[in-house]
C-alpha positions as CSV (number, residue, x, y, z in Angstrom):
1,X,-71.5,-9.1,56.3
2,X,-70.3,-7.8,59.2
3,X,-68.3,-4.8,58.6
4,X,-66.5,-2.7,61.2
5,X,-65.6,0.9,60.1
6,X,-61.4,1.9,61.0
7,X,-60.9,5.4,62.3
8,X,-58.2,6.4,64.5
9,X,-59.5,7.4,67.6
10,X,-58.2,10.5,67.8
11,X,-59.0,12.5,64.8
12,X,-62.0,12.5,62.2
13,X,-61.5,14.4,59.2
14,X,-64.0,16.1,57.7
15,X,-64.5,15.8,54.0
16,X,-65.6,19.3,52.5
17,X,-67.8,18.3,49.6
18,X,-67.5,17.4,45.9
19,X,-68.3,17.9,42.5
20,X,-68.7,16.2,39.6
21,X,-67.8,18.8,36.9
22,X,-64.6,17.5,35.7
23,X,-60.9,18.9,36.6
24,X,-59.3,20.7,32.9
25,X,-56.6,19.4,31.3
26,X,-54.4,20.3,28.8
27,X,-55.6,19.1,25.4
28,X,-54.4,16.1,23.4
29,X,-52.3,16.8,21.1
30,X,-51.7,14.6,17.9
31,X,-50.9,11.4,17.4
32,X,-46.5,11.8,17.5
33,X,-45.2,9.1,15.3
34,X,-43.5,6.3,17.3
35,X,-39.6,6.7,17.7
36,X,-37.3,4.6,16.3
37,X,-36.4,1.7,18.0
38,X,-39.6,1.8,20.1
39,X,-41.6,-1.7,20.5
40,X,-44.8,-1.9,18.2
41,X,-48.0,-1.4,19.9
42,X,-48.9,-4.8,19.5
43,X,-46.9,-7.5,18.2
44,X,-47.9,-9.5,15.4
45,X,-49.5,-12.8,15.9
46,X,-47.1,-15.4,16.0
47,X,-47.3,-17.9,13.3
48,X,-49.1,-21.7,14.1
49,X,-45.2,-23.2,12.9
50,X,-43.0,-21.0,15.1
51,X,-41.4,-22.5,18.0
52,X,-42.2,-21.7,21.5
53,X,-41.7,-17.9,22.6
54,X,-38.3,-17.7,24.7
55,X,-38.7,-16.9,28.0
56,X,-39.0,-13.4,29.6
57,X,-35.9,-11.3,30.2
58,X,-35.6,-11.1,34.0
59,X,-36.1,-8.2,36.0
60,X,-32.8,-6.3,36.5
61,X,-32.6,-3.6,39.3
62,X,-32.9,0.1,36.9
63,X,-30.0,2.9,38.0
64,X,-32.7,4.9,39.4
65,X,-36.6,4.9,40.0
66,X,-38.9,6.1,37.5
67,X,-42.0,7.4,37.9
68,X,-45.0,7.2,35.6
69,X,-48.8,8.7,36.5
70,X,-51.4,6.3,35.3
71,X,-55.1,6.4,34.5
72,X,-57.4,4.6,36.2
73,X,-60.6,6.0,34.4
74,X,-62.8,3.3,32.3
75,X,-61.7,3.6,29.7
76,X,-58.0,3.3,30.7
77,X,-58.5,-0.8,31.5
78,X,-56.9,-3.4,31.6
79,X,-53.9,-1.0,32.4
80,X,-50.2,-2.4,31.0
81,X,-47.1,-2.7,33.2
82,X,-48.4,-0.8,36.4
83,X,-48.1,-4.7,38.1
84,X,-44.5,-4.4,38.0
85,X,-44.2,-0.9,40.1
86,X,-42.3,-1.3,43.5
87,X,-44.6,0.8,44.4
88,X,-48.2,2.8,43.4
89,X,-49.8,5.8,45.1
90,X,-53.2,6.5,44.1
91,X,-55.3,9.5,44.7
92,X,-58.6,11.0,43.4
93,X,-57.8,13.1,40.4
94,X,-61.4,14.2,39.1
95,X,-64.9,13.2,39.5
96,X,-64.8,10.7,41.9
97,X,-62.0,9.4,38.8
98,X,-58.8,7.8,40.6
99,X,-55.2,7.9,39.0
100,X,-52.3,6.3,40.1
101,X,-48.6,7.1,40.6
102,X,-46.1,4.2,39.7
103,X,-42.6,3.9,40.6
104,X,-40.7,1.4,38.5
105,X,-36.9,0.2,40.1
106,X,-36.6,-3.3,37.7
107,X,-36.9,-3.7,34.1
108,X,-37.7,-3.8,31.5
109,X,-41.3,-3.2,31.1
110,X,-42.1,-2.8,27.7
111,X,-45.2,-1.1,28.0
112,X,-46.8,1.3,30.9
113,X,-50.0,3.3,30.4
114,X,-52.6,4.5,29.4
115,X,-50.4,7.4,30.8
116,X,-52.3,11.0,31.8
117,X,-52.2,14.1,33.4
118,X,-50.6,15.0,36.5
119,X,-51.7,16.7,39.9
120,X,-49.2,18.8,42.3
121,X,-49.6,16.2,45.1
122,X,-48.2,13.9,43.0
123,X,-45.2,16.3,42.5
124,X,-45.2,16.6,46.4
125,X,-44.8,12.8,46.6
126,X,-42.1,12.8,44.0
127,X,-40.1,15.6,45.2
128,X,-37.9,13.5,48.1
129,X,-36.9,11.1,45.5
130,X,-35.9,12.9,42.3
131,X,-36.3,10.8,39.2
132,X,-37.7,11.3,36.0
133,X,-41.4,11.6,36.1
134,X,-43.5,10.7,32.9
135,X,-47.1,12.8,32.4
136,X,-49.1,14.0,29.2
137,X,-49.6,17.5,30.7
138,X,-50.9,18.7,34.1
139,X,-53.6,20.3,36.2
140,X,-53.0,24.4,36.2
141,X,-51.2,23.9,39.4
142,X,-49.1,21.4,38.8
143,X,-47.7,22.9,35.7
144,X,-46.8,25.9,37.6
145,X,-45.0,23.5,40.5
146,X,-43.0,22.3,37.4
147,X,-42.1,25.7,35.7
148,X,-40.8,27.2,38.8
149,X,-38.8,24.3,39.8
150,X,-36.1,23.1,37.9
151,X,-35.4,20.6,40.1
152,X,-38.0,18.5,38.8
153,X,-36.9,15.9,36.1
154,X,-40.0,16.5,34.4
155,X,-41.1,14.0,31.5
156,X,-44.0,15.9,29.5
157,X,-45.5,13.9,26.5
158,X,-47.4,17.3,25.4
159,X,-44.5,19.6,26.2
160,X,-41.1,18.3,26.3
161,X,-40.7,14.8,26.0
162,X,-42.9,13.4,22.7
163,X,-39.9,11.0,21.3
164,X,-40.2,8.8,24.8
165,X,-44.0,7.9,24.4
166,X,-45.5,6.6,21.5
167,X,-50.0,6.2,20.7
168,X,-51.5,2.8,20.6
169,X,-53.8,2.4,17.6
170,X,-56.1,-0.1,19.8
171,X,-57.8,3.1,21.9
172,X,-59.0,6.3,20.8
173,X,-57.5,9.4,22.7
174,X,-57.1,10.1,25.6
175,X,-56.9,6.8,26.5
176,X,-54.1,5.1,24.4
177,X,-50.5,7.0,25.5
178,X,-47.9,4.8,26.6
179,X,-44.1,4.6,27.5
180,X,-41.6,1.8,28.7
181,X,-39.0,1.7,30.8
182,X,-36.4,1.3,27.9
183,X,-37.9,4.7,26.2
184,X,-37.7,6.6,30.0
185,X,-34.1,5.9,30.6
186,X,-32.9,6.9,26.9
187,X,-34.7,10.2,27.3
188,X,-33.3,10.4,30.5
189,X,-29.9,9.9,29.3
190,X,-30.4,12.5,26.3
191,X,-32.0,15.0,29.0
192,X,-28.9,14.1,31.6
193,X,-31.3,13.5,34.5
194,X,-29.3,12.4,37.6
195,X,-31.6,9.0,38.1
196,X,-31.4,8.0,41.8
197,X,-32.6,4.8,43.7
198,X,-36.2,4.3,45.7
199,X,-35.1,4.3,49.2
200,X,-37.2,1.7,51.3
201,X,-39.4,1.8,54.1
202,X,-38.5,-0.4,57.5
203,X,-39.1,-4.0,57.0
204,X,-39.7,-7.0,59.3
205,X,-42.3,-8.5,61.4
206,X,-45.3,-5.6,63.0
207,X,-46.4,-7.0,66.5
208,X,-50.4,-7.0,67.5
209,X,-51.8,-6.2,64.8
210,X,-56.0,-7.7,64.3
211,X,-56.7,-10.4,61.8
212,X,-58.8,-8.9,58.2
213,X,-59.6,-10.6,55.1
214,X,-61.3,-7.6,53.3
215,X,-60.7,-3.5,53.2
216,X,-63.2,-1.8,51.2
217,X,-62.0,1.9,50.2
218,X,-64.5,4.4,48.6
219,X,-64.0,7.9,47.0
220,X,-66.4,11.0,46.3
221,X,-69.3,10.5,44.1
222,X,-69.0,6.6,45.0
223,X,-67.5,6.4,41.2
224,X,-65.0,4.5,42.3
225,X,-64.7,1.7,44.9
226,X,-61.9,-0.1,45.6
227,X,-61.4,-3.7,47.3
228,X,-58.6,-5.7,48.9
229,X,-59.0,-9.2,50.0
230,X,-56.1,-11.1,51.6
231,X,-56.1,-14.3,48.8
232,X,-53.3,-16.2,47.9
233,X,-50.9,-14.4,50.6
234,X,-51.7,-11.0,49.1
235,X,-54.4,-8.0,48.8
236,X,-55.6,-8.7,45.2
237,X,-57.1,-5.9,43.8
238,X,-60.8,-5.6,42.4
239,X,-62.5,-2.8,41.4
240,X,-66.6,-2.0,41.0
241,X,-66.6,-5.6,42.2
242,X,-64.3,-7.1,39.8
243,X,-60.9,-8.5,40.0
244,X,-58.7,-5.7,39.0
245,X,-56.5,-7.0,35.9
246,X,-53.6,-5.6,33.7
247,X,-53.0,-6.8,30.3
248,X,-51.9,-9.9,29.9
249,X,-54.6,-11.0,32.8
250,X,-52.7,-10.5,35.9
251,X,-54.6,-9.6,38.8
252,X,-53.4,-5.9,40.4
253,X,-52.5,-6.9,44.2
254,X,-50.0,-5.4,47.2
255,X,-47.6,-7.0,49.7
256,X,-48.3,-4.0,51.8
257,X,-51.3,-1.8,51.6
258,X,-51.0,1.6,53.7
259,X,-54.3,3.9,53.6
260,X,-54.2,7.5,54.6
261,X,-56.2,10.4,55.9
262,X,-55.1,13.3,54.3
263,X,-54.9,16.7,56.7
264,X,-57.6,18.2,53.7
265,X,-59.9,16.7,51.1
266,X,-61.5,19.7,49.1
267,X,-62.6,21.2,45.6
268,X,-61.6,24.5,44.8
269,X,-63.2,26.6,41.8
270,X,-61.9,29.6,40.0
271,X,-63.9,30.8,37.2
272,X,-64.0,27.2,35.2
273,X,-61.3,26.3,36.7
274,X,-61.7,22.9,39.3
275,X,-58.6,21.3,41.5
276,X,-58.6,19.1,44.4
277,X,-56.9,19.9,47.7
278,X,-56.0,17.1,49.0
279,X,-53.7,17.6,52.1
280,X,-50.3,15.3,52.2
281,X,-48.5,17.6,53.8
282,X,-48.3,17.6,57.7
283,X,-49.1,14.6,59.9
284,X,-52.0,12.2,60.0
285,X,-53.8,9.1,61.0
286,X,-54.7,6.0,58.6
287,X,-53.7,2.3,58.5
288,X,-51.4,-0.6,57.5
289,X,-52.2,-3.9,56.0
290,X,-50.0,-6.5,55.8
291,X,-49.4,-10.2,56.2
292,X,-53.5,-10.2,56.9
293,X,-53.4,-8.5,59.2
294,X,-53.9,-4.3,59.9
295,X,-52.5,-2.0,62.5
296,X,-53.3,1.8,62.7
297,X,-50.3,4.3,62.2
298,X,-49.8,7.7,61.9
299,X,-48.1,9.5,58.6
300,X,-45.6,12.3,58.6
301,X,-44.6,14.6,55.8
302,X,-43.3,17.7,56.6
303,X,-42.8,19.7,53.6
304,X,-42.9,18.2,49.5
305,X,-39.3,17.3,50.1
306,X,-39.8,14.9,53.2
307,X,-40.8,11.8,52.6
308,X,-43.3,10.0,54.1
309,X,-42.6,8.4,57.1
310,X,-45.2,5.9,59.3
311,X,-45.4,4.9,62.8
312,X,-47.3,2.2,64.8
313,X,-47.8,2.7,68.9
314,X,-45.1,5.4,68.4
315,X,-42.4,3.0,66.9
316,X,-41.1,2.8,62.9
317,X,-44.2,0.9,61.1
318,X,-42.5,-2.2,59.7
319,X,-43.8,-3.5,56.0
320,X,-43.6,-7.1,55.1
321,X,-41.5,-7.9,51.9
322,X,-42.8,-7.2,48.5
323,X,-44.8,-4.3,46.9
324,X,-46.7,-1.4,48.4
325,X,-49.8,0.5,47.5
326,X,-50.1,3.9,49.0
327,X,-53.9,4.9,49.1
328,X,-55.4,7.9,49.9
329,X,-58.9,8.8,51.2
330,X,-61.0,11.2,52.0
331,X,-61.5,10.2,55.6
332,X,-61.7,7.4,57.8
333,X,-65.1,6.7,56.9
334,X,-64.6,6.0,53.7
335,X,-62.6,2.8,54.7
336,X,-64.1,-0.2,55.8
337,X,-62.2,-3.4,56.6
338,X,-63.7,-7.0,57.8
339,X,-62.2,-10.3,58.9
340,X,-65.8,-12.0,57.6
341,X,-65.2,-12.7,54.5
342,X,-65.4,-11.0,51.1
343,X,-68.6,-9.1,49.6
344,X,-68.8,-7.6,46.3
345,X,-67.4,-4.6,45.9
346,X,-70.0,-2.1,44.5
347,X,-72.7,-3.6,47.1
């Protein structure tokens, strides 16, 4: 295959080593009883006599985005309801182990998870926005972002927000958390957070732009690579070379996938105490695919409560219709796109 490694011409970041002693976390706690009025973690087979299932509600816009951080460790798939996110930011949380950031603006979506941990860039992406944001507990530094800022609508399975979540009996711990959008809004209304709508990026058609049918992204330790391929009018997911699916069999894929270098990519250690550094704050380079196609564009974030803005030649970088995935990497080495054709994955 012939591949041809992306890097904006005018900076290379350097990526300042790894380890593969994982991140702490708070523990689990035990398993809370479901609230009332929750959905059951599975629903009972349907009998061979009944008639045929009604169809779906359809999506209605929510009164204001939610925001739910998502495993993506093995033992977290097939994830459930991360397919119906506007839009998903994922960054390495530990180990070379990804996790994504979802944020939901239609229901309902009965069921989202295995839900996890969060990290303080996540709270930096969140922070423009407002909205509720649903976690089971935090790295060190991220739970002191959220104590000392009450500004944060802050959704804590462990800590503060048990009723809204509810543990699947069909995975063990740590892996088996989940929430919908139904339970997010009710504890939202009982915790009188002000919910507020996902303002959107520029739209419309990007000029120029070079022809790709592949981006392959990779992340410390190689434990996880991703891959895009433009299929069916999208980037469908796969991931360790297979197609990336949710429950119910839907393949993960993006309308618009945006890949970013990130001003720092680090480990620190304190005692026995790991956290990443990854840098989201500032101004970088990384790239844009869309429509099959991929420009190069610069990101800008000025401080946790600027939102991220993108640029292409120097103009507003337009996104086609539909969803977005926000990536980041280490680097621009660690992204390799190709308009060749598709290659496994983990090859």
């Amino acid at each position: 295959m012939a591949a041809t490694a992306l890097a904006a011409a005018s900076l290379l970041l350097a990526f300042a080593g790894c380890s593969g002693r994982k991140a702490s976390s708070p523990p689990p706690v035990g398993e809370p009883p479901p609230p009332s009025g929750t959905a059951p973690t599975s629903p009972p087979p349907a009998p061979r006599s009944a008639a045929p299932s009604p169809p779906a509600p359809a999506a209605q816009a929510l009164p204001g985005a939610l925001w739910v951080i998502v495993e993506n460790g093995p033992g977290s798939r097939p994830q459930a309801g991360i397919e119906r996110a506007r839009v998903v930011y994922e960054l390495e949380a530990e180990g070379g182990i990804t996790r994504f950031l979802a944020a939901f603006t239609e229901g309902p979506v009965e069921r989202i998870g295995p839900v996890r941990s969060v990290r303080y860039y996540f709270l930096h992406i969140v922070k423009p926005y407002g909205g509720p944001i649903a976690h089971a507990g935090g790295s060190t530094d991220a739970l002191e972002w959220l104590a000392r800022d009450p500004s944060y609508q802050d959704m804590d399975e462990i800590y503060n927000s048990g009723a809204y979540f509810w543990r699947s009996k069909e995975r063990k711990m740590p892996h088996n958390l989940y929430t919908s959008t139904d339970l997010l809004l009710k504890g939202a209304r009982a915790r009188k957070f002000a919910l507020r709508p996902l303002p959107d990026w520029p739209r419309g058609e990007m000029p120029g732009g070079e022809p790709y049918t592949q981006v392959r992204l990779r992340f410390p330790l190689d434990f996880t690579r991703v891959e895009y391929r433009w299929e069916q009018d999208r980037w469908l997911r796969y991931q360790d070379g297979d197609p990336h699916r949710v429950e119910g069999g839907t393949q993960l894929g993006a309308d618009n996938l945006l890949v970013l270098f990130p001003t720092e990519y680090r480990v620190q250690v304190a005692g026995k105490q790991e956290s990443r550094r990854i840098g989201i704050i500032g101004e970088g380079d990384g790239m844009l695919f869309a429509r099959g196609k991929g420009w190069a564009i610069r990101w800008e974030k000025p401080s946790p409560d600027k939102p991220f803005a993108f640029t292409a030649a120097g103009k507003p970088a337009l996104l086609a219709p539909g969803n977005t995935w926000v990536v980041v990497v280490p680097g621009p080495r660690w992204l390799t796109a190709s308009s060749t054709g598709a290659a496994p994955a983990g090859s």
